[in-house]
Each structure stands twice: as C-alpha cells, then as structure tokens.
C-alpha positions in Angstrom: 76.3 79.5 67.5 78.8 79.5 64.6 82.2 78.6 64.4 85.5 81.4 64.2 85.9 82.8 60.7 89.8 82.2 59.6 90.6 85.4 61.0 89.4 85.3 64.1 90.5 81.4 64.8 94.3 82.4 64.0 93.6 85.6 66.9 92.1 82.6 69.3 94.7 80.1 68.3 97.7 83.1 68.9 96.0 84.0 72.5 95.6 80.3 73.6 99.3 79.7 72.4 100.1 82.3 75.1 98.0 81.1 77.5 99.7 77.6 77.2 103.4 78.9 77.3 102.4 81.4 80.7 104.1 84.3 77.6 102.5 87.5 77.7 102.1 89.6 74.5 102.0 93.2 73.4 99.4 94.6 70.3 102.3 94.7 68.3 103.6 91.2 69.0 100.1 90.0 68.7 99.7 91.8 65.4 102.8 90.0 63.5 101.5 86.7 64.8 97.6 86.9 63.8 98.6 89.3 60.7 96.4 91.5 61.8 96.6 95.8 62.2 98.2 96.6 65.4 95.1 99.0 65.6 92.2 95.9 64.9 94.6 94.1 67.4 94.0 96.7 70.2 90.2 97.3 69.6 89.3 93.1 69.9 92.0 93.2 72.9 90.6 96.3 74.9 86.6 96.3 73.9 85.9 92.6 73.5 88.4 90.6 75.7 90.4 92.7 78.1 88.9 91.7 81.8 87.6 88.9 80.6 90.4 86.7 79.0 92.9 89.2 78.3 95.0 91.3 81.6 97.4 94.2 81.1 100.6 93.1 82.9 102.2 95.9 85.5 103.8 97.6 82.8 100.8 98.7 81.0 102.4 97.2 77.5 102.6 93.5 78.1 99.0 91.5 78.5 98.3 87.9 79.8 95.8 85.5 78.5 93.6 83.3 81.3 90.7 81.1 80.7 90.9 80.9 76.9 92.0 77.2 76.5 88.5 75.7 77.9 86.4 78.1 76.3 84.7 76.7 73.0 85.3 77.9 69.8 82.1 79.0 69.1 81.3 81.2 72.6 84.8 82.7 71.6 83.1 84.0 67.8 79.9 84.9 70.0 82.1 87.1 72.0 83.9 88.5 69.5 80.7 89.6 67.2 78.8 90.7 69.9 77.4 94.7 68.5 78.6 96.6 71.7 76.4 94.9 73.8 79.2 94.1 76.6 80.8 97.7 76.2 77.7 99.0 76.8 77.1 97.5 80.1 80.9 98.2 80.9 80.1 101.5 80.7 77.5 101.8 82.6 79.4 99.8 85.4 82.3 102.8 85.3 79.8 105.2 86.7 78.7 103.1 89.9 79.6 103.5 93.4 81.2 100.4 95.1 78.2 99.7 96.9 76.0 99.9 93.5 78.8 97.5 92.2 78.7 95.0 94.1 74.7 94.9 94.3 74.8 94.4 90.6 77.0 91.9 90.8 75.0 90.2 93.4 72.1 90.8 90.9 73.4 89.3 87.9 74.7 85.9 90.2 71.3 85.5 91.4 69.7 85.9 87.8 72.1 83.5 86.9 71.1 81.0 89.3 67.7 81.8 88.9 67.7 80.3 85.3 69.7 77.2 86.6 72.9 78.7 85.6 75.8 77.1 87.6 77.9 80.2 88.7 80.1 78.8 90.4 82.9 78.1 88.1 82.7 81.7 86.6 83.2 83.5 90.0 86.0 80.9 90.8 87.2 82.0 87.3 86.9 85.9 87.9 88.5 84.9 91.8 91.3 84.2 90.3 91.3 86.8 88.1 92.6 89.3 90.6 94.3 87.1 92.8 
C-alpha cells in the first residue's frame, strides 16, 4: 500500500485534528483548513468517508470524525483512491429490505472470519457508531 500524497495527508491530518479535540466541522470549515474546494471537500466526505469515519451531526451541516486516529496512513490513501468500488456496494445496499440487510451483513462477517479476519474490533467500532 502507499503512503498519502500531500494533499490528502493535510485532509487526514485536518480530520484526525478533529477527532482529537471531540470539534466537529462543516465542508466549508474543512475546506479553509485542508485548502481544498468546498466541492472536492464534500465529494471525499460524502462518497469515500461518511459512515465510515465521518457522521453528519443533528443539524445536517456539522460532521464528526470517529476512528481516524488508529487507522494507518496508508489504509486511509487505499480508501481514499479506491475507483467507486465502496459506492458501488453502497448502492446496492440502499435498495435492500431490512431482512436482506442484515443477511448481508451476516454474510460479509462470516467471509471475514472465514479468511481469519478478526471482526471483532470493526463491529465494536460500527457498535459504537450508532450508539
């Protein structure tokens, strides 16, 4: 795996920065502190991170950052190059019925397991997600 470009370890630097403080962010906030377009800003945040790192506050403006500070460098590039790959599948997920949900969620744990992943820590990460 490679390393952040500049660009994309001053985005990872400004969300862990948030994450450390417990501050939440808007695009435009996040934009004057990475230098980036608000729009760039809000296309990482919504296509590549939100759900997974990133979480829209109640008001819809304002987003938290969870889970950034222990995850390496290089998974966080991987992430953030990935060609649609994740969209994709969170598309697909939109369309399902709870029970169709939840079996693919049972389905991806146990293919995890099956190749001696250790899921534990991610569903205690995505538990308290949405606590």
């Amino acid at each position: 795996m490679t390393e952040p470009n500049a660009k994309q370890k001053r985005f990872l630097e400004a969300l862990r920065r948030h994450e450390r403080k417990g501050t939440s962010f808007t695009v435009e906030s996040l934009a004057i502190e990475t230098d980036w377009t608000p729009s760039t800003v809000k296309t990482y945040v919504s296509k590549k991170l939100l759900g997974r790192f990133v979480f829209k506050e109640e008001d819809g403006e304002r987003f938290e950052v969870r889970h950034l500070l222990e995850l390496p460098d290089a998974d966080f590039s991987a992430i953030m190059s990935q060609k649609g790959s994740f969209d994709q599948i969170a598309n697909q997920l939109d369309h399902l019925s709870k029970s169709e949900w939840e079996q693919a969620i049972e389905v991806l744990v146990r293919a995890g397991r099956r190749r001696g992943f250790d899921t534990t820590p991610l569903l205690e990460r995505l538990l308290e997600g949405v606590r």
